[in-house]
C-alpha atoms as one frame of an Amber mdcrd trajectory, in Angstrom:
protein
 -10.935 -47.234  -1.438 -13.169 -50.104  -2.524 -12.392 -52.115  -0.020 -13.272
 -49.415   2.553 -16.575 -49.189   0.505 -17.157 -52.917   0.710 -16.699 -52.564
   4.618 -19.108 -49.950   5.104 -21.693 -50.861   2.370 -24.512 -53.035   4.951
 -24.607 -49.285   6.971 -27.078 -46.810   6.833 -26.286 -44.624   3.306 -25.658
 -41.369   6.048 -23.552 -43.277   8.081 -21.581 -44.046   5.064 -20.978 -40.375
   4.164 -20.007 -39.564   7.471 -17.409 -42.183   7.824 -16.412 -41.579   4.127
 -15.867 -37.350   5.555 -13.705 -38.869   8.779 -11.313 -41.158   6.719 -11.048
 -38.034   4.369  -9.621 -35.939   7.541  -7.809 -38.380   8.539  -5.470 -39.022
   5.000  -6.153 -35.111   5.032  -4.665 -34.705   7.984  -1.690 -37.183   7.908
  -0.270 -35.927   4.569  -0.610 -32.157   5.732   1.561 -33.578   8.776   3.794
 -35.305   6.195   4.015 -32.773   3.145   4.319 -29.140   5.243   7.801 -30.267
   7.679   9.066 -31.540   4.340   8.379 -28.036   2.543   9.753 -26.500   5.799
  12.927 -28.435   6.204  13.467 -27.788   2.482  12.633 -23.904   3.035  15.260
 -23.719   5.718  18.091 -25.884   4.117  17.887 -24.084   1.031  17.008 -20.519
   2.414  13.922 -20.160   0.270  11.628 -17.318   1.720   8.946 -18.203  -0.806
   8.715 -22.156   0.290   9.044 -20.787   3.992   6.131 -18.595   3.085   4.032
 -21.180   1.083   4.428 -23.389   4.256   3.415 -20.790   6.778   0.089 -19.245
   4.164  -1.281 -22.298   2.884  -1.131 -25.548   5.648  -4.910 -24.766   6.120
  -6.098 -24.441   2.931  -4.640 -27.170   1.188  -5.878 -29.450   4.340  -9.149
 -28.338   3.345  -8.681 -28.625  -0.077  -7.568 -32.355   0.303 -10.167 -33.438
   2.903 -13.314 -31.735  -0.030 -11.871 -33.467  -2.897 -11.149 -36.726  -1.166
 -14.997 -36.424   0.711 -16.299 -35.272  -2.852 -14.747 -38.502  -4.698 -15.723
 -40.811  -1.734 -19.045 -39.770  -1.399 -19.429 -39.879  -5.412 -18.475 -43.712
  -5.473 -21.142 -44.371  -2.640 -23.503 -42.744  -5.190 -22.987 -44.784  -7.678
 -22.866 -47.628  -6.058 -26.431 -47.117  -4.827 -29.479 -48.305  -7.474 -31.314
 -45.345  -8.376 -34.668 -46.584  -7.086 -32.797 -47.038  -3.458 -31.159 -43.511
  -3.814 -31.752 -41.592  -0.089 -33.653 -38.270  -0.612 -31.128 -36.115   0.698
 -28.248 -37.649  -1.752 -28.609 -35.587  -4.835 -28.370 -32.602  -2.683 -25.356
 -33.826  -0.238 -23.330 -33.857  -3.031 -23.724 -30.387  -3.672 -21.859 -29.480
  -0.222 -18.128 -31.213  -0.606 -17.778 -29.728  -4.522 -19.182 -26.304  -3.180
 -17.107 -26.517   0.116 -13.951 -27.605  -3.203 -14.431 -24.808  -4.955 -14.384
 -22.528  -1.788 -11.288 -23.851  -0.762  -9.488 -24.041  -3.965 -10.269 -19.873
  -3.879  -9.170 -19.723  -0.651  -5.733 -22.003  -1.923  -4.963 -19.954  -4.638
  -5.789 -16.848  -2.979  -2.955 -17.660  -0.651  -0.581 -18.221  -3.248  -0.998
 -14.762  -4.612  -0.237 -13.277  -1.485   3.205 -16.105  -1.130   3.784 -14.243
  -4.346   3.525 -11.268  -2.715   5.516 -11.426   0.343   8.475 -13.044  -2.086
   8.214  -9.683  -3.995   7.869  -7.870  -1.342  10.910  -9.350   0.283  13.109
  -9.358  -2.675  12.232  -5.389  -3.437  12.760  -3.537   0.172  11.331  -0.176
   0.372  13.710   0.910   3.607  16.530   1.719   1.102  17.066   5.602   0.884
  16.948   5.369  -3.108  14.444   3.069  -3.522  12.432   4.258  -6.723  12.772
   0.834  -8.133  11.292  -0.760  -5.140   8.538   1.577  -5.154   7.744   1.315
  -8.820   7.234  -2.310  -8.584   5.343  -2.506  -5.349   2.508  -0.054  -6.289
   1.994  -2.202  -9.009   1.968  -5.169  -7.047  -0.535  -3.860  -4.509  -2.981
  -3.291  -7.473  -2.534  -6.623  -9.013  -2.315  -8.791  -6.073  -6.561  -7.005
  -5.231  -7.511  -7.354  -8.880  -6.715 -11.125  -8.842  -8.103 -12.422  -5.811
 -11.456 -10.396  -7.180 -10.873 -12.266 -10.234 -10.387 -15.620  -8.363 -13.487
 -14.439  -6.238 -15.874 -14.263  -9.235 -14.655 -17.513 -10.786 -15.090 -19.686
  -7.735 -19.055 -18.159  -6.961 -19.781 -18.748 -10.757 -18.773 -22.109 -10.221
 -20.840 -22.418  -6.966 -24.021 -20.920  -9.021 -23.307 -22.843 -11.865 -24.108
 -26.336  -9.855 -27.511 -24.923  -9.865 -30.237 -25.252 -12.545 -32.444 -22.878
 -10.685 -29.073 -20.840 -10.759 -28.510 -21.099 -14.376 -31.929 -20.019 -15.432
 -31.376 -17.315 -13.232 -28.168 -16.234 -15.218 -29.627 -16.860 -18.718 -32.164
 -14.271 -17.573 -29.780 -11.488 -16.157 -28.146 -11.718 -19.401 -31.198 -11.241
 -21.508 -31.709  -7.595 -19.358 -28.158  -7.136 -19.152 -28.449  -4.186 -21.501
 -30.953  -2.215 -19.509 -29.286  -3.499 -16.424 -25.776  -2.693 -17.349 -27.035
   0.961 -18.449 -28.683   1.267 -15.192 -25.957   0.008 -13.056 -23.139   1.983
 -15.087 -25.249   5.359 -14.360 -25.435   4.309 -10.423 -21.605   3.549 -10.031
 -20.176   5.892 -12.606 -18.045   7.017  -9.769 -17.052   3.585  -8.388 -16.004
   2.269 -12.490 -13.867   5.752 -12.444 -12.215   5.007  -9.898 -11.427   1.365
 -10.602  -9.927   2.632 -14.284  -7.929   5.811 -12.732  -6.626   2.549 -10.382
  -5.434   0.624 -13.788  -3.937   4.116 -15.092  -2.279   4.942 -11.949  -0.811
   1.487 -11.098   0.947   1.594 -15.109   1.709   5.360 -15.791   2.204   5.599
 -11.954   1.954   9.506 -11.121   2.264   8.160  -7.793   3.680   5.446  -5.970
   3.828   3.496  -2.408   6.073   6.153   0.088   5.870   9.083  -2.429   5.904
  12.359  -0.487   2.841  14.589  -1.934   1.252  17.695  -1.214  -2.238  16.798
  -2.054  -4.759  20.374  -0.849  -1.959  21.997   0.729  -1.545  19.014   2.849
   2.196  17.488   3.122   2.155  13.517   3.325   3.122  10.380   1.685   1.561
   7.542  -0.145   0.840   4.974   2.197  -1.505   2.607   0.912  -3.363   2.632
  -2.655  -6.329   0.272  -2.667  -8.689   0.148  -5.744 -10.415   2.983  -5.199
  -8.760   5.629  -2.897  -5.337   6.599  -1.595  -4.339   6.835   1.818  -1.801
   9.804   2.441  -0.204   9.650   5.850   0.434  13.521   7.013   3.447  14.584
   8.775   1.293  14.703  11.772  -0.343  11.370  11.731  -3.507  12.075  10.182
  -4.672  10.253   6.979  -5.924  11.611   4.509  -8.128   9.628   2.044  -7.888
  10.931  -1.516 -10.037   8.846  -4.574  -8.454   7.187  -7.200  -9.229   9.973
  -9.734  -8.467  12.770  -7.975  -5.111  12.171  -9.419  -5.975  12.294 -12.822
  -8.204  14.981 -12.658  -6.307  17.577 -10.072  -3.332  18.573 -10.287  -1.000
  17.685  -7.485   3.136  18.287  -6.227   4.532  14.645  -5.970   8.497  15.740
  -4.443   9.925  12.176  -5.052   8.274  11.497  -8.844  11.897  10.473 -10.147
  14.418  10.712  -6.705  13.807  11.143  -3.160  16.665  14.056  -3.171  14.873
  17.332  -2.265  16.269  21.031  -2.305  15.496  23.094   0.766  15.237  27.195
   1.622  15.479  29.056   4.433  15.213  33.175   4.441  16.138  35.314   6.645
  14.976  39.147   6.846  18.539  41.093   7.901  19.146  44.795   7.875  20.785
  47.020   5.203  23.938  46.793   6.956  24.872  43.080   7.158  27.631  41.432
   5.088  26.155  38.852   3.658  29.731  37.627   2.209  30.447  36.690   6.740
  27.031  34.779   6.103  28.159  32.722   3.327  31.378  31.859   4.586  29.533
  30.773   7.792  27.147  28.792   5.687  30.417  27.041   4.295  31.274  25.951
   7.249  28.530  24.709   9.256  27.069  22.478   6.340  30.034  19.989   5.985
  29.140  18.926   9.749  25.592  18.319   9.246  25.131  14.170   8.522  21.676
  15.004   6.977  23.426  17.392   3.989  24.573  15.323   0.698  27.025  17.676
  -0.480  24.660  18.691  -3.449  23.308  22.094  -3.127  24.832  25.052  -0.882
  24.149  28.453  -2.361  23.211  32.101  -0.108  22.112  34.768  -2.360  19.869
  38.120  -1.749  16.592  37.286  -3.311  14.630  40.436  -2.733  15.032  43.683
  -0.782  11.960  46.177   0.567  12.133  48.881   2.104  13.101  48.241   5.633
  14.986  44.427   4.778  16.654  42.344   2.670  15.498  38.931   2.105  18.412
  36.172   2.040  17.733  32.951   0.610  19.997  29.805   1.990  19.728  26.568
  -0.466  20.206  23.125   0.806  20.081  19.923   0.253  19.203  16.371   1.520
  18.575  13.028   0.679  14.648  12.647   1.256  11.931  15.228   1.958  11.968
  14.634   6.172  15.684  14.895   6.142  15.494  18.059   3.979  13.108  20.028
   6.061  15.282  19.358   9.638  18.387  20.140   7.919  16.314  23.387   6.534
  15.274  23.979  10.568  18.716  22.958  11.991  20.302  26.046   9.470  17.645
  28.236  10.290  18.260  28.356  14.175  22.088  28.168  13.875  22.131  30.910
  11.681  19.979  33.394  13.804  22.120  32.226  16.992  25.354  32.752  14.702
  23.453  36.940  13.821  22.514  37.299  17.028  26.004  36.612  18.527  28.130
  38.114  16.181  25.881  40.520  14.268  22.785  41.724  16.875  22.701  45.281
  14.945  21.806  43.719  11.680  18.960  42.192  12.782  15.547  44.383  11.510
  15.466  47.064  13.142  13.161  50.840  11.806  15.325  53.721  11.653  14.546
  57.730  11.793  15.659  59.913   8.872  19.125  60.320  10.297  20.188  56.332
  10.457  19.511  56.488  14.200  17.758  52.640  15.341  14.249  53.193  16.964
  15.130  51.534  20.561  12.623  52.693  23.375  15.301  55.491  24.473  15.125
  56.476  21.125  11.576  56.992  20.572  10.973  58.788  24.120  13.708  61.139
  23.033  12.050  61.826  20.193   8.374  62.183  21.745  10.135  65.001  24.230
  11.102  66.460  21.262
């Protein structure tokens, strides 16, 4: 480097900089070229999705992060190797631009590495398994953390932008001398934003809720698909989304069908006359289920819930593995079963009756009218 700084030291102090900045790009640029086939040779030797995934997040960032520091430490030795009393105007302040333009990028760099983190865990803990509670668990918690630390990387890097500043650190020194006022004022304006952000905490630990749980949130029927830090995003069995805040959960209550297992019990009624034999029904029930692929062998019950005065109210229990499984399996028996009446049992479908058991069909009733 000094002897690149002897070369250039009869130019012009701007042309210096600028040629410092290009030779930074350039040893920038050649071990980027060098470093990221390396890490991706490596990545697909060993079969390592997280050094596949550093490669493919972070080429740009650490190019930039390599050409700042290298620009900040050239143009620092042209600064001091300039007498005070010949130091350009604009020198002092040029310096300020390759170690803000550093700390930017080292943001951006490690910004990038919590989301490689990410995608490993992600990877690692696949949510397309049927039982996949585990996976769930650990994602929702991952979503949360992965947004509270690039806000935390966020803050750190413009507080070390500011911080370059005197005018910046008076400016700080007084916000913190009205911080009490200020902080009462501002907690009172975003009381709503600071619950959310703490129902976000409580929710991503005790986790009432989780990525792909199926709710019923307002007598709406949909499941978790995103959780940011302050709202919910319920996807609704027809498309729709529903946006739910963050403590709405803790202060509502809520059904949440796959809290501990994604196994769900179904119904299906049916309203039959007095006179069907519900024992034919249940044997029928016994055999259609065992050829239905969606039933897991777990629940298959037919009882007489209820009478009233005209029906009787049969209940069918089923069973499935998941909650969209569960309600076509709960459809499928439904329409079989009315096919199945129909065909072998049209009489026992509800029907009114006169006094003497006679069924009220149109013939019926215009005999009776003559009468």
């Amino acid at each position: 480097m000094e002897t690149l700084l002897d070369y250039i030291s009869d130019t012009p102090v701007y042309a210096q900089l600028l040629i410092a900045f290009g030779f930074a790009l350039l040893i920038a640029t050649v071990m980027v070229m060098i470093i990221f086939p390396i890490l991706r040779a490596s990545a697909k030797k060993t079969k390592s999705f997280t050094l596949e995934a550093f490669a493919k997040r972070t080429r740009t960032a650490v190019f930039w992060l390599i050409a700042m520091l290298l620009t900040f430490w050239f143009w620092t030795a042209i600064s001091s190797g300039i007498a005070e009393a010949e130091l350009p105007f604009y020198l002092p302040g040029a310096l300020h631009l390759p170690r803000t333009l550093l700390y930017f990028f080292t943001g951006v760099f490690l910004i990038k590495v919590v989301q490689v983190v990410g995608d490993t865990i992600r990877y690692r803990y696949n949510m397309d398994d049927v039982n996949n509670l585990r996976e769930r668990k650990i994602l929702t918690q991952l979503q949360y953390i992965q947004r509270i630390a690039s806000i935390i990387i966020f803050v750190v890097v413009v507080s070390f932008i500011l911080l370059q500043f005197e005018g910046m650190r008076s400016l700080g020194t007084g916000l913190l001398s009205t911080a009490g006022v200020g902080g009462i004022i501002i907690g009172l304006a975003a009381q709503k934003s600071i619950a959310n952000l703490l129902a976000g905490f409580q929710i991503a630990f005790t986790q009432p809720i989780r990525l792909d749980d199926v709710l019923i949130v307002e007598g709406e029927y949909g499941t978790v698909e995103e959780i940011t830090l302050t709202y919910v995003t319920l996807k609704l069995w027809d498309q729709r989304r529903l946006i739910v805040p963050l403590n709405y959960f803790i202060d509502h209550y809520f059904q949440n069908w796959t809290r501990f297992n994604s196994e769900l019990t179904g119904s299906v009624f049916l309203h039959l006359d007095y006179t069907f034999p519900v024992d034919k029904l249940r044997a029928e029930v016994n055999r259609y289920l065992p050829t239905q692929e969606l039933w897991d062998e777990r629940v298959n019950s037919v009882a007489v819930t209820d009478t009233t005065d005209r029906v009787i109210v049969v209940r069918i229990l089923v069973s499935s593995n998941n909650a969209g499984n569960t309600f076509t399996l709960r459809c499928n028996t439904r329409e079989h079963m009315l096919q199945w009446i129909r065909e072998n049992y049209p009489d026992s479908l509800p029907t009114t009756r006169t006094d003497k058991g006679q069924i009220l069909t149109p013939g019926v009733i215009e005999e009776l009218d003559e009468n």
